[in-house]
Each structure stands twice: as structure tokens, then as C-alpha cells.
C-alpha positions as semicolon CSV with decimal commas, in nm:
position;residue;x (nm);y (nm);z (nm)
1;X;7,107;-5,897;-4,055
2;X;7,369;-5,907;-3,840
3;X;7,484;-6,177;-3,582
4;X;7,377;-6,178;-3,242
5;X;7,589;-6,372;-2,943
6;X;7,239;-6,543;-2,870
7;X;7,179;-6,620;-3,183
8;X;7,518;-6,803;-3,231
9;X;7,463;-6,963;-2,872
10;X;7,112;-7,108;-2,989
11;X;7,347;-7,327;-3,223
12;X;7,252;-7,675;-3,099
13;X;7,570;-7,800;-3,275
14;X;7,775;-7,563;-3,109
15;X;7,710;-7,691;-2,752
16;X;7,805;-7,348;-2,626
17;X;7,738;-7,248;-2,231
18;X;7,716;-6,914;-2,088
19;X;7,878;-6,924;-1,763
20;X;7,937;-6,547;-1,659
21;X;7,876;-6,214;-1,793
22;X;7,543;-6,324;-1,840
23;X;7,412;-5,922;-1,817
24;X;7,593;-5,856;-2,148
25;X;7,470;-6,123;-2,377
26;X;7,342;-5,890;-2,685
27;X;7,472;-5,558;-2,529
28;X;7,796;-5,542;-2,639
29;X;7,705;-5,561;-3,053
30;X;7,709;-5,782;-3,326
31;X;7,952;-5,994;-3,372
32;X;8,202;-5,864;-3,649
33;X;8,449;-6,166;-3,666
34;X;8,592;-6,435;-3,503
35;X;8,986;-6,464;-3,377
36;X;9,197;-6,711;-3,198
37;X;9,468;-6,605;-2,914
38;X;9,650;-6,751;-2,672
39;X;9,875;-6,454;-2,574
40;X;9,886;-6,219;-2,221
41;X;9,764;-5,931;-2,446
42;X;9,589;-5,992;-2,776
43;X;9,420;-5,618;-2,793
44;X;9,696;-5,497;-3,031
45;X;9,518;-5,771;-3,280
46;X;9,189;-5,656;-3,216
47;X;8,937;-5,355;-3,360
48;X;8,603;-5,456;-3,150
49;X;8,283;-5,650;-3,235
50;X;8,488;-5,967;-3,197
51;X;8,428;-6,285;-3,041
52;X;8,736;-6,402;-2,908
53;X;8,844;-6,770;-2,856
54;X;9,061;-6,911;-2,623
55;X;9,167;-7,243;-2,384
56;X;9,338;-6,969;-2,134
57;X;9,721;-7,135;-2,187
58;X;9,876;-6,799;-2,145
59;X;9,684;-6,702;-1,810
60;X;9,661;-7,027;-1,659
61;X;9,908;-6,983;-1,368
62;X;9,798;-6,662;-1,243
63;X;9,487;-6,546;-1,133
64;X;9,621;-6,177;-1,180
65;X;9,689;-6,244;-1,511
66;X;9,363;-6,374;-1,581
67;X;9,163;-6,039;-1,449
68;X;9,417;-5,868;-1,631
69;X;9,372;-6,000;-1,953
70;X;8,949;-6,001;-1,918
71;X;8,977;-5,611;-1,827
72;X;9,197;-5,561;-2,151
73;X;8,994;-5,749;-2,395
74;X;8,684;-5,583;-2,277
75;X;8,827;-5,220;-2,267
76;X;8,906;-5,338;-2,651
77;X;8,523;-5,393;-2,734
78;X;8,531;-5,770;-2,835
79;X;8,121;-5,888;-2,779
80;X;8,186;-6,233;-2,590
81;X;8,454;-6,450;-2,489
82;X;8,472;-6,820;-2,582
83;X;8,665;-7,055;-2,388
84;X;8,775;-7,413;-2,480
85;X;8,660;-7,678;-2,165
86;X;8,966;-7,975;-2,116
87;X;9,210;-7,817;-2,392
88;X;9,502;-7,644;-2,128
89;X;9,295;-7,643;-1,819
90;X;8,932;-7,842;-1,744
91;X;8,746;-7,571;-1,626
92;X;8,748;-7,207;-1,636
93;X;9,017;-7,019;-1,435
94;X;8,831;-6,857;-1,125
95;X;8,998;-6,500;-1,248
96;X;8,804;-6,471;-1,581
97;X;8,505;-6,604;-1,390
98;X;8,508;-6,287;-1,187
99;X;8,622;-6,038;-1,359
100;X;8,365;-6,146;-1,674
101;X;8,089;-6,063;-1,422
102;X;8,203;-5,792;-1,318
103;X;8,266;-5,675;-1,641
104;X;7,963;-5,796;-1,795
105;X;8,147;-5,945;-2,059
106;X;7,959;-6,274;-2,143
107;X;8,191;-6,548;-2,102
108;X;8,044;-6,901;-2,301
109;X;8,200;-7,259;-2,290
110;X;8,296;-7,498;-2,588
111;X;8,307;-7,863;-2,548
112;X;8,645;-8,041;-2,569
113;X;8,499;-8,168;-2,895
114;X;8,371;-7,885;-3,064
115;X;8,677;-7,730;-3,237
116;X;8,752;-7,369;-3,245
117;X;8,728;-7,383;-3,655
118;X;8,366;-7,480;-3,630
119;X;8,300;-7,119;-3,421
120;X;8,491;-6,956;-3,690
121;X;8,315;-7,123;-3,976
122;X;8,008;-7,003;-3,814
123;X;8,103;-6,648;-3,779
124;X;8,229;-6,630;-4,135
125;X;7,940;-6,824;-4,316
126;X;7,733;-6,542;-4,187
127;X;7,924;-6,260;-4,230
128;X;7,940;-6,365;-4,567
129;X;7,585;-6,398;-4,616
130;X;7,546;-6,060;-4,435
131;X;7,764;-5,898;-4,674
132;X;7,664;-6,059;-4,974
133;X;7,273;-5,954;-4,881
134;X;7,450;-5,588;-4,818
135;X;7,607;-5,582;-5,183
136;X;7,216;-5,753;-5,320
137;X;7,049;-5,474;-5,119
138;X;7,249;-5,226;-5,264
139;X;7,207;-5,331;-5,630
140;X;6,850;-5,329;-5,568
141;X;6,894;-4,988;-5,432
142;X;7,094;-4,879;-5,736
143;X;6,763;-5,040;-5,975
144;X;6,500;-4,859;-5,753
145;X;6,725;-4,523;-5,775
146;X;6,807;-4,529;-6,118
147;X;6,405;-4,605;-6,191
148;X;6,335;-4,290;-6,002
149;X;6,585;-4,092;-6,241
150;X;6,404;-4,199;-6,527
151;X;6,094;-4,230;-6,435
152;X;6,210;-3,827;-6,349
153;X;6,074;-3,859;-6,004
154;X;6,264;-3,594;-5,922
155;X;6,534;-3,491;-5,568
156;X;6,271;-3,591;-5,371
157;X;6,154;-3,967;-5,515
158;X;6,543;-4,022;-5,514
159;X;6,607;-3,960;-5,142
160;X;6,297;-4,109;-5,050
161;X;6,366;-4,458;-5,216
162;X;6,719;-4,432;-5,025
163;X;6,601;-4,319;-4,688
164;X;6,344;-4,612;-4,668
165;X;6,655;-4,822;-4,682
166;X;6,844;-4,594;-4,407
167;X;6,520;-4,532;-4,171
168;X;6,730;-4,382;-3,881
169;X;6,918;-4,085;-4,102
170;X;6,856;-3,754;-4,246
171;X;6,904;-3,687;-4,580
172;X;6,946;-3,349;-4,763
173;X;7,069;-3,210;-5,069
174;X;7,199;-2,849;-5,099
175;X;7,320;-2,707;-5,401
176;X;7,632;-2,554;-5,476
177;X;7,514;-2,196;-5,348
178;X;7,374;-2,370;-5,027
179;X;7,017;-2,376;-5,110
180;X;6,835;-2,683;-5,038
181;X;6,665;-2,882;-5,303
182;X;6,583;-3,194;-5,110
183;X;6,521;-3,310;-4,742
184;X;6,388;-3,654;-4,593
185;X;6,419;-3,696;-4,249
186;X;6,193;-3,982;-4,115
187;X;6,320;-3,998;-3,765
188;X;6,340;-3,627;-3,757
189;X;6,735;-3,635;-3,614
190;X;6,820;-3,273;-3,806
191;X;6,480;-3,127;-3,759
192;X;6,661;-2,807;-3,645
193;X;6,911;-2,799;-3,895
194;X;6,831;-2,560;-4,159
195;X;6,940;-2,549;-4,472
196;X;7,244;-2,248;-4,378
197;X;7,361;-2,391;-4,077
198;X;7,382;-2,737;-4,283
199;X;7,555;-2,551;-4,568
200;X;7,786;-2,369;-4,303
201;X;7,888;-2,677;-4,102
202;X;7,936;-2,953;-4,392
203;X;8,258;-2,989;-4,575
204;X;8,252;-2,931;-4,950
205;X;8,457;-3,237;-4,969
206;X;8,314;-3,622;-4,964
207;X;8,403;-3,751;-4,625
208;X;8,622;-4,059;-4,613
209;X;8,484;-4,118;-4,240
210;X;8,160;-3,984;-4,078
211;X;8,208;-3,696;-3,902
212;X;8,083;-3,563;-3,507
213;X;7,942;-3,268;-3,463
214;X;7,744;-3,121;-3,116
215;X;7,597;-3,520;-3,077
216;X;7,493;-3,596;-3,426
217;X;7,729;-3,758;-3,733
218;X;7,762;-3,645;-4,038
219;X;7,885;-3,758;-4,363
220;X;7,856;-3,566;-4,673
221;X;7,908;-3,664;-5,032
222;X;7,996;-3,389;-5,283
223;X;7,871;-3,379;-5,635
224;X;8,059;-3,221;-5,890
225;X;8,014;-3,111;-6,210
226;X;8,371;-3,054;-6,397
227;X;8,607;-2,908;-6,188
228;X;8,386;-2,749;-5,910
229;X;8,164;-2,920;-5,640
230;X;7,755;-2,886;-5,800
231;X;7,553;-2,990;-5,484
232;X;7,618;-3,177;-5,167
233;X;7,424;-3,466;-5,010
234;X;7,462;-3,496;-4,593
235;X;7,316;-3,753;-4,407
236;X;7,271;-3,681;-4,027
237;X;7,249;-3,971;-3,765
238;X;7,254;-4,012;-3,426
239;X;7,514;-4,259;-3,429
240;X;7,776;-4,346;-3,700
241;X;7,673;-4,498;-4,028
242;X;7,717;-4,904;-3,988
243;X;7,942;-5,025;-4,283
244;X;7,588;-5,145;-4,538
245;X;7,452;-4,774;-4,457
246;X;7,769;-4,648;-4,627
247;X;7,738;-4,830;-4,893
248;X;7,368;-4,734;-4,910
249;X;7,420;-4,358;-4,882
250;X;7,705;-4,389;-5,143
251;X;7,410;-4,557;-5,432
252;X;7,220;-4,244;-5,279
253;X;7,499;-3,983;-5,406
254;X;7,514;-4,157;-5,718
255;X;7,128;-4,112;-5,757
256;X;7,171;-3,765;-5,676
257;X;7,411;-3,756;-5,923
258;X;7,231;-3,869;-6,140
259;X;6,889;-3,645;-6,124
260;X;7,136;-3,347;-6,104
261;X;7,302;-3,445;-6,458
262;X;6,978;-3,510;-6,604
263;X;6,845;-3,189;-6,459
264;X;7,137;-3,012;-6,645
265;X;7,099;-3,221;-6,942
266;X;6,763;-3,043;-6,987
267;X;6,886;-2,698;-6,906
268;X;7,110;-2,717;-7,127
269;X;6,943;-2,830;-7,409
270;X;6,715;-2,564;-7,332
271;X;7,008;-2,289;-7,333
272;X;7,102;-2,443;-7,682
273;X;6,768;-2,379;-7,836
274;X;6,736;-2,023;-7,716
275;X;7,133;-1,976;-7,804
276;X;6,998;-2,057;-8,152
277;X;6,705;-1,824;-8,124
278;X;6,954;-1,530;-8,045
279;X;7,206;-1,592;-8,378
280;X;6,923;-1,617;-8,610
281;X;6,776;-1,299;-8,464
282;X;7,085;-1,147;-8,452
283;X;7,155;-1,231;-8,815
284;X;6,852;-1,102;-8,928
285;X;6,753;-1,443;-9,128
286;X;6,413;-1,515;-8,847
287;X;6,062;-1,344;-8,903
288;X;5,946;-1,212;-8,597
289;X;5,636;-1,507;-8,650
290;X;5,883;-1,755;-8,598
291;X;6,039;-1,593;-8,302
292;X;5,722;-1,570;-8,104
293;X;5,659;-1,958;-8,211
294;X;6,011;-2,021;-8,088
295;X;5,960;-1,878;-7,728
296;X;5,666;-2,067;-7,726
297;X;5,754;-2,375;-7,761
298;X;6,067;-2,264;-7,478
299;X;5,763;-2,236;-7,271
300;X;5,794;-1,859;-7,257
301;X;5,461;-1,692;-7,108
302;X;5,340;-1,394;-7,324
303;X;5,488;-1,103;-7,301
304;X;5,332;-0,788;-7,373
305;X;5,677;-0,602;-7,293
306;X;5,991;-0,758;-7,233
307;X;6,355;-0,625;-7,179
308;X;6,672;-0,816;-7,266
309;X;6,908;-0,807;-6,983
310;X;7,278;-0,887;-7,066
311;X;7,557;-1,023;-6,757
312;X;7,917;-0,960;-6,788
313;X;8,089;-1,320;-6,652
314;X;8,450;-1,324;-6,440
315;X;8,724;-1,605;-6,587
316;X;8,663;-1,746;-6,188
317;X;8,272;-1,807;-6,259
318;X;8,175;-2,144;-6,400
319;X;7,959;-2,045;-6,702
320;X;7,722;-2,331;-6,613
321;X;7,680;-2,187;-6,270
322;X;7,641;-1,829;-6,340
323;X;7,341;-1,944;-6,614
324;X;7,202;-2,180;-6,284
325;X;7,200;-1,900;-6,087
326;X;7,012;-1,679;-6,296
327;X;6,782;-1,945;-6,422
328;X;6,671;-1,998;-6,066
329;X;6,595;-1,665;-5,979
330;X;6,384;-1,582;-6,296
331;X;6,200;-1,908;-6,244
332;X;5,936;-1,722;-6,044
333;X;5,859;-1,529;-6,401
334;X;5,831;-1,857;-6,644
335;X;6,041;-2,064;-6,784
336;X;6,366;-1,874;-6,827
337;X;6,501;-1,767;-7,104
338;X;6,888;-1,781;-7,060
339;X;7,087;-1,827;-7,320
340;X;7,406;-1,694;-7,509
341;X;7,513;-1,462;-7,788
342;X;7,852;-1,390;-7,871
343;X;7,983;-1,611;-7,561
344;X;7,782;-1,314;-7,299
345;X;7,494;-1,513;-7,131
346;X;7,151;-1,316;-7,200
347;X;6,839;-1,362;-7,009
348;X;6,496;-1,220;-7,215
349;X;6,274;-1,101;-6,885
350;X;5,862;-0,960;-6,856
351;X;5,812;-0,575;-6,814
352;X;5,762;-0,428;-6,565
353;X;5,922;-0,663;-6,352
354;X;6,203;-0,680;-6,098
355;X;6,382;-0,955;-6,253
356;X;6,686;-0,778;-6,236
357;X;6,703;-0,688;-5,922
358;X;6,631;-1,057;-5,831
359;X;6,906;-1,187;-6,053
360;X;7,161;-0,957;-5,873
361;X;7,070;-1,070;-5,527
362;X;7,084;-1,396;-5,597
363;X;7,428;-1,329;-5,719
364;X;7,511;-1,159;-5,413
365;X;7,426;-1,415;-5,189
366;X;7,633;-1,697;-5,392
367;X;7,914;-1,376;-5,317
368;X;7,919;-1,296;-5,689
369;X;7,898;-0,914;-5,683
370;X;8,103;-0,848;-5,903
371;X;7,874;-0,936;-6,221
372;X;7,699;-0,682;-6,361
373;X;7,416;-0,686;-6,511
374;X;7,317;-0,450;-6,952
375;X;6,964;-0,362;-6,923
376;X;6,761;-0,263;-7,263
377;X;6,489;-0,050;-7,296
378;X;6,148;-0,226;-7,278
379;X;5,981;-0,343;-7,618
380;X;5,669;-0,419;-7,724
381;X;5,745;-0,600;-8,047
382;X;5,986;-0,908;-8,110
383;X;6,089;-0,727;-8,411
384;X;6,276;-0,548;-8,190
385;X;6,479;-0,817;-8,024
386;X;6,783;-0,743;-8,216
387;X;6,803;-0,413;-8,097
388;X;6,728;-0,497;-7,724
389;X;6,999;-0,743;-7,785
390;X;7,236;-0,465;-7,888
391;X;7,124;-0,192;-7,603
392;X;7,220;-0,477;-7,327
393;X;7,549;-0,518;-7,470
394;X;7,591;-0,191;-7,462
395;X;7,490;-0,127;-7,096
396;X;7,697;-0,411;-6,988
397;X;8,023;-0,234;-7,082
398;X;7,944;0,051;-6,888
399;X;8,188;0,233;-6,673
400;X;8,005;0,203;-6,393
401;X;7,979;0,085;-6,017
402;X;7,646;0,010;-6,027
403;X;7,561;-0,344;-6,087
404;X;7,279;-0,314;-6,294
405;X;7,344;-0,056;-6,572
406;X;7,054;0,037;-6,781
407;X;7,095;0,119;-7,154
408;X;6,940;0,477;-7,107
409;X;7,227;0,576;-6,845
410;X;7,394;0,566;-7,227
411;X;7,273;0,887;-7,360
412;X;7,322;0,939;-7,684
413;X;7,543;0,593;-7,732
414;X;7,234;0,445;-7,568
415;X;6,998;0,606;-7,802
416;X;7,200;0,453;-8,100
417;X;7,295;0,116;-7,921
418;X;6,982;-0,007;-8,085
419;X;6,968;0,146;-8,446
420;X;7,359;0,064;-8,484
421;X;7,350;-0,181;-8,723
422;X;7,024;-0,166;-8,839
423;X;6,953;-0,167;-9,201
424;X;6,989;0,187;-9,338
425;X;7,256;0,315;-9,058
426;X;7,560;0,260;-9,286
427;X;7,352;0,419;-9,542
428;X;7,254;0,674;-9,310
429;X;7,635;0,800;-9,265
430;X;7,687;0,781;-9,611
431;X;7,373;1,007;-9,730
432;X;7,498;1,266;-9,475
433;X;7,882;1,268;-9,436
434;X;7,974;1,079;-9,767
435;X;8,107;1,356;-9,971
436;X;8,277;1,504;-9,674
437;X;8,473;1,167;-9,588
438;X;8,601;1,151;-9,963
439;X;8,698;1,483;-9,982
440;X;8,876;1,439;-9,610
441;X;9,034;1,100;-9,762
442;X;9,136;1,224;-10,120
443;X;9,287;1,595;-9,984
444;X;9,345;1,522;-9,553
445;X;9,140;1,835;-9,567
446;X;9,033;1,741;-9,194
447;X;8,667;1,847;-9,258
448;X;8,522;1,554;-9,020
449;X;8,689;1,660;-8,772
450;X;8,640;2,025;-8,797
451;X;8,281;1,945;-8,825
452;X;8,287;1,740;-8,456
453;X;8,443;2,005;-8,269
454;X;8,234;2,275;-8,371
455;X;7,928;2,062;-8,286
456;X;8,105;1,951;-7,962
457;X;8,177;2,316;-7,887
458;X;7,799;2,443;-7,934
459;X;7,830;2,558;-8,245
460;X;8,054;2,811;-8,129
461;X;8,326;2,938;-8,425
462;X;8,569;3,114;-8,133
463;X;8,625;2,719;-7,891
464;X;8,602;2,532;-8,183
465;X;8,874;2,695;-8,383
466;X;9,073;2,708;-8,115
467;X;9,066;2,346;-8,027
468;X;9,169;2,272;-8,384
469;X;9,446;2,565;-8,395
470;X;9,283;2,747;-8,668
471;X;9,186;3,118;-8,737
472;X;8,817;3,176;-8,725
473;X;8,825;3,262;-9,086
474;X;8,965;2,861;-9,186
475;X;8,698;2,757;-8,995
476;X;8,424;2,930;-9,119
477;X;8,589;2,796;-9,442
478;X;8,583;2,504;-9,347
479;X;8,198;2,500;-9,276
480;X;8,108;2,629;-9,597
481;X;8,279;2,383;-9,771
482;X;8,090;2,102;-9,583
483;X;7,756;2,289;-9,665
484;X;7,869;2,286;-10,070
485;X;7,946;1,913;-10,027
486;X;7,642;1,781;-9,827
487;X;7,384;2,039;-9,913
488;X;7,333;2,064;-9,541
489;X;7,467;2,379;-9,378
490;X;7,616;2,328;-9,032
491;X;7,501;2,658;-8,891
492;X;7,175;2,599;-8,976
493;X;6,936;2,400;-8,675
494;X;6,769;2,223;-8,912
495;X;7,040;1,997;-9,004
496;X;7,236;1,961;-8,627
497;X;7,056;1,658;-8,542
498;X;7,121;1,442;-8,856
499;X;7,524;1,564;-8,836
500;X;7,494;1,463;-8,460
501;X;7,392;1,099;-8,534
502;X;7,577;1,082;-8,874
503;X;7,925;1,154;-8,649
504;X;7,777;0,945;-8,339
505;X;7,685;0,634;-8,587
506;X;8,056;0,742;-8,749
507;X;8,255;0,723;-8,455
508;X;8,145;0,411;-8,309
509;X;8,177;0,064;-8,430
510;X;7,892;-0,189;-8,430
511;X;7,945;-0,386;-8,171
């Protein structure tokens, strides 16, 4: 607690008088220190909360000087002024007399006994005591805090266990996109401060000072996480944060801290498990029994149909973030399922469902449109994960304004985005075009190629063989020659399709 001028004046062995300024005993703050001056102007030497001691030598002459040097040490904001009886004069000039009541700046006497070291031993005893009960407070703080963490009370047991310690303050936590996760505000001082005009007003910065703004201080501490600021936690008062409440709020960002890095700690494990999940499907080397038992134990709800979505990332996005961001907008669905393949962050989302769409607001309001967002087709069977998988990578790569690009906007590359690598594709192209892509490699006879453009051209003989700057005859050649080779004859509509996906499956590498 701190010290009070009547608590230092109910000192018996002090001996100490008020004799003016009686009005401001106690109004004019704790005392902060004691200090010693003789001079005409000491306030150069002074911050405020002092209690200043003198025996008037420098003002002793002149009852100008005497007002003079009142008015400037109370201007200066020391709490009282002590004045030594029989040192330089026996009583107390008539000038600081006055102008002390006038002032209300309590004025107390010392006998000629009671040395000005004994005050100042005083004063310092307790301001060490009130520090060193500060610094015990606070390491009980720190215990309590750091209980809450792992006793995983969560935002909310953290800020409470600080704010019972800073009664008169508001305390909230906003996360980097300038949501709030946490508010206690016991005294109600930021009652009409919601979380965007908090967000809009604080400094993404820890403050060095506490800050005014329309009546109210602020100070804000920011949390980061690598090299960009995670959350912020503001406290609001009505009057600047005293120097134990900084040290209080600054345990509180560390419990913040804290909870947020244990928070992520479990996210990220989580990501790690599904990121797992993804290269063993991927691979092919998972059952579909152990995927479902997989997603279970990820806390996945059952899905009757599901769709992969896929979201492209920009070098200036935190990877972290971008996976926070989506996590907490699918949250509504289930535990998400985020989690990366080939370095692209995947999200595995219920159908029907607007997850998507509530992914890509959520990005817009952090002012991230520019990630897009591969959609799959919906599936019904986790067999099919690989595939969905494939069609979202697909979709993301799009040429396309349109932020969430769905795998059937593909056409035909859509179709295949699926099948692409599947067992039996490679063999696929081979069954069909195999004789045709020796016979191209062994004589450059160009019969692939003849064979796209005349598909490409509608099976029409007169575009076709003009595109390839042939007579009609060659090309018709040509054709017949592919027939002898495959056994399939390219005029014939009974064989179009499987030359169609043969040169599709051909001309595109697996991704």
C-alpha cells in the first residue's frame, strides 16, 4: 500500500505538526519519495509525489521569496512540505504560512531534534516494502496465471485472475485480425468499446507509456508470434496505470502469451496429424478403414459427403495465420480439418455446406482477397480422397478472377483432375496410343499430333489438314495408319471418346 501524509504524521517518533494547508492532507497523493533542498527553486529536481524538506535558509529574508517558492513547489506536485523548527530560523516564515493555505499545500513541522534523515529513512523503509510487496504480488500473479495456462482455463480464467488484481481496468484480448477472444471489465470503464473500435484505435505496437484517448488510458501489449504481431491485450482505465499495475498488466501479457502458444501448440499438432493423413492418402499406402479411424480420432463429425477445398497462399501471408484464419471459420462445422499437402494448405469440409464461402469472407475481412480458394467435386466415399485431393489442386490453379474456383469450371481437365494418376491411367494411354507413340518416336511420323488436330477440328479432314499443312490425302493417310496400329479407327464414333482422354491424360502431367 502506498504512503499516506497522515499516515507518516501519525509517527509518534516523528513529532511532526501540521501547521497550514491543513485542507490538503491526503489530497495531493502518496508520497513517492523524500528530498532535501535549500535552494530559491528546487522544481527542476523534482517529478511530483514528493515530500519535500526544508529549514527555509534560502527564503528566509524575503517574504516574496517565500510565496514564490510555495507556489513553485506546489505547481510541481510535491504532496506536503516539511519544515525544520530552530535550524535557520525558529519558526516558520509568515510567507509559506500563507501561501500553504492558500494553496492547500499541507505544510508540517519537525522538531529541532528530529533530523531530516529520520523523515527520509521513513519514506524509503516503506517504499521499499511497497515495492518489494509489488514484485511478491506479482510473482504470485505470475503462479496464479501460469496455473490457469495449465490447468487450460482458457483467455478468459487468464484475464480474470489478472483483473482481480487490477479491479479498476478493462481488459481485452483481440486477435491479430481484430476479433475479440477475451474481455473482463469489472468496473465497466470500456463498456462501449467494441471490439472494432478497440481494434481501430489501439496501436499494434506494446506501449512504452499509457496512452489518452477521448478521457480513458490505454496501454496495449502486443503478442507476437515470429515476426508478426498474433493478438493484442489493451487495458482501459480511467486514469493512468500506477507503476505495480504495470507491472501487473505486463504478468497479464505474458499469461496471454502464454494460453495463445499453447493454443497453437495444439493446432498445430493437430495440422501435423492431418498433414500425415494427406501423404499417406496421397501415396496410396492407407485403407480407406484407417482413414475414417484417422478423422475420427481428429474429432471429425461424420460425413456423409465431403469436398476437399484447396487455398493458394501469397509469400506476404504468414502460413500459420492463413491456416488460423480458416480454422476459425470452419469451426462452426467441427473440428477442422486443415492441414497441408505438397506445402498448399487443404481444408476437408461437410456437403452441402457453405464452408467456402465462409472461409473467403473471413479472408476478406482480415483484407486477404487475394487467396483463392480449389474446390472438388463432392464424394461420398473416403476412397476417394485422393482424387478430391487432386481436383482442388487443380481448381486452385485456375485462371480465374473468381475466388473460389470449383473443379467442374475445369471441363474436361476437371473431369480427369481426379483419375490422373490413378492406377490404370498410365496404362490407359498406353493400351490406346502406345503403338502410335513408338511409331511417332522411331520414324517422327507426327501421327499424335495429326490425330489431336483432327479431333480438335471436329473430325473434319479439310481444318485439320490445313492446320498441319498437309494435303487431305496425307491425312487421310495418316488416319489409316493410326487405325492399323491401334485397331481403333479415328473416324469411327465409337472410339472418339477413348482417343479424347488417351490425348487429354497424354498431354497433361500429373500434378
Amino acid at each position: 500500500m502506498p504512503l499516506w501524509l497522515s499516515e507518516l504524521l501519525a509517527d509518534p517518533g516523528l513529532g511532526a505538526e501540521v501547521v497550514a494547508g491543513h485542507a490538503g492532507v491526503d489530497r495531493r497523493g502518496p508520497i513517492r519519495w523524500a528530498h532535501i533542498s535549500e535552494l530559491l527553486d528546487p522544481t527542476p529536481w523534482l517529478e511530483g509525489g514528493e515530500l519535500l524538506l526544508t529549514t527555509g535558509l534560502g527564503v528566509k529574508d524575503s517574504e516574496e521569496l517565500q510565496r514564490r517558492f510555495v507556489a513553485g513547489v506546489a505547481e510541481r506536485g510535491i504532496v506536503a512540505l516539511g519544515f525544520a523548527m530552530g535550524v535557520s530560523l525558529p519558526d516558520v516564515p509568515p510567507g509559506m504560512l500563507a501561501a500553504c493555505d492558500e494553496l492547500d499545500l499541507p505544510l508540517f513541522t519537525l522538531p529541532y531534534e528530529i533530523p531530516f534523515i529520520a523523515v527520509s529513512r521513513r519514506v524509503a523503509h516503506h517504499a521499499f516494502e511497497e515495492r518489494y510487496a509489488t514484485l511478491r504480488h506479482a510473482v504470485d500473479l505470475h503462479r496464479q496465471v501460469l496455473a490457469g495456462v495449465i490447468g487450460e482455463e482458457g483467455l478468459d480464467g487468464v484475464l480474470g485472475t489478472v483483473a482481480r488484481a487490477m479491479p479498476t481496468a478493462a481488459l481485452i484480448v483481440l486477435d491479430f485480425t481484430g476479433a475479440e477472444l477475451a474481455r473482463v471489465d469489472p468496473s465497466q470503464v470500456a463498456a462501449d468499446l467494441d471490439a472494432a473500435t478497440l481494434w481501430q484505435a489501439a496501436p499494434r505496437e506494446r506501449s512504452r507509456e499509457d496512452v489518452e484517448q477521448d478521457g480513458r488510458w490505454w496501454r496495449v501489449g502486443a503478442i507476437t508470434l515470429g515476426d508478426h504481431t498474433d493478438a493484442v491485450m489493451i487495458a482501459v482505465s480511467q486514469e493512468p496505470l500506477l507503476e505495480h499495475e504495470v507491472l501487473l498488466f505486463e504478468q497479464g501479457v505474458a499469461g496471454v502469451s502464454l494460453e495463445l502458444a499453447r493454443h497453437h501448440s495444439v493446432r498445430d499438432a493437430h495440422r501435423t496429424r492431418l498433414d500425415e493423413l494427406l501423404e499417406e492418402v496421397t501415396a496410396g499406402r492407407i485403407t480407406t478403414t484407417l482413414v475414417e479411424r484417422a478423422l475420427d480420432r481428429l474429432g471429425a463429425k461424420p460425413m456423409e459427403r465431403y469436398r476437399v477445398l484447396a487455398f493458394s497462399r501469397p509469400t506476404r501471408i504468414p502460413d500459420a495465420a492463413l491456416c488460423t484464419v480458416i480454422e476459425d471459420a470452419l469451426v462452426t462445422l467441427g473440428a477442422p480439418l486443415v492441414g497441408h499437402l505438397d506445402g498448399i494448405v487443404h481444408a476437408i469440409v461437410p456437403d452441402p455446406s457453405d464452408a467456402a464461402e465462409a472461409v473467403a469472407a473471413a479472408l476478406d475481412r482480415r483484407g486477404w482477397p487475394d487467396v483463392h480458394i480449389g474446390r472438388s467435386r463432392a464424394k461420398t466415399e473416403w476412397e476417394a480422397l485422393r482424387a478430391a485431393l487432386r481436383e482442388a489442386h487443380v481448381a486452385i490453379h485456375l485462371d480465374s478472377p473468381a475466388t473460389i474456383r470449383d473443379v467442374d469450371s475445369l471441363g474436361l481437365s476437371g473431369l480427369l483432375a481426379g483419375i490422373r494418376d490413378d492406377l490404370g491411367a498410365a496404362d490407359f494411354v498406353t493400351q490406346v496410343l502406345g503403338p502410335v507413340l513408338d511409331h511417332d518416336r522411331e520414324g517422327s511420323s507426327n501421327l499424335i499430333a495429326t490425330l489431336r488436330a483432327y479431333l480438335s477440328h471436329g473430325c473434319r479432314p479439310g481444318p485439320a489438314a490445313e492446320q498441319l499443312c498437309v494435303h487431305r490425302h496425307t491425312l487421310s493417310y495418316r488416319l489409316d495408319r493410326i487405325r492399323e496400329l491401334t485397331g481403333r479407327d479415328p473416324r469411327s464414333g465409337e472410339h472418339l471418346i477413348e482417343y479424347g482422354l488417351a490425348l487429354e491424360l497424354l498431354e497433361r502431367p500429373t500434378p
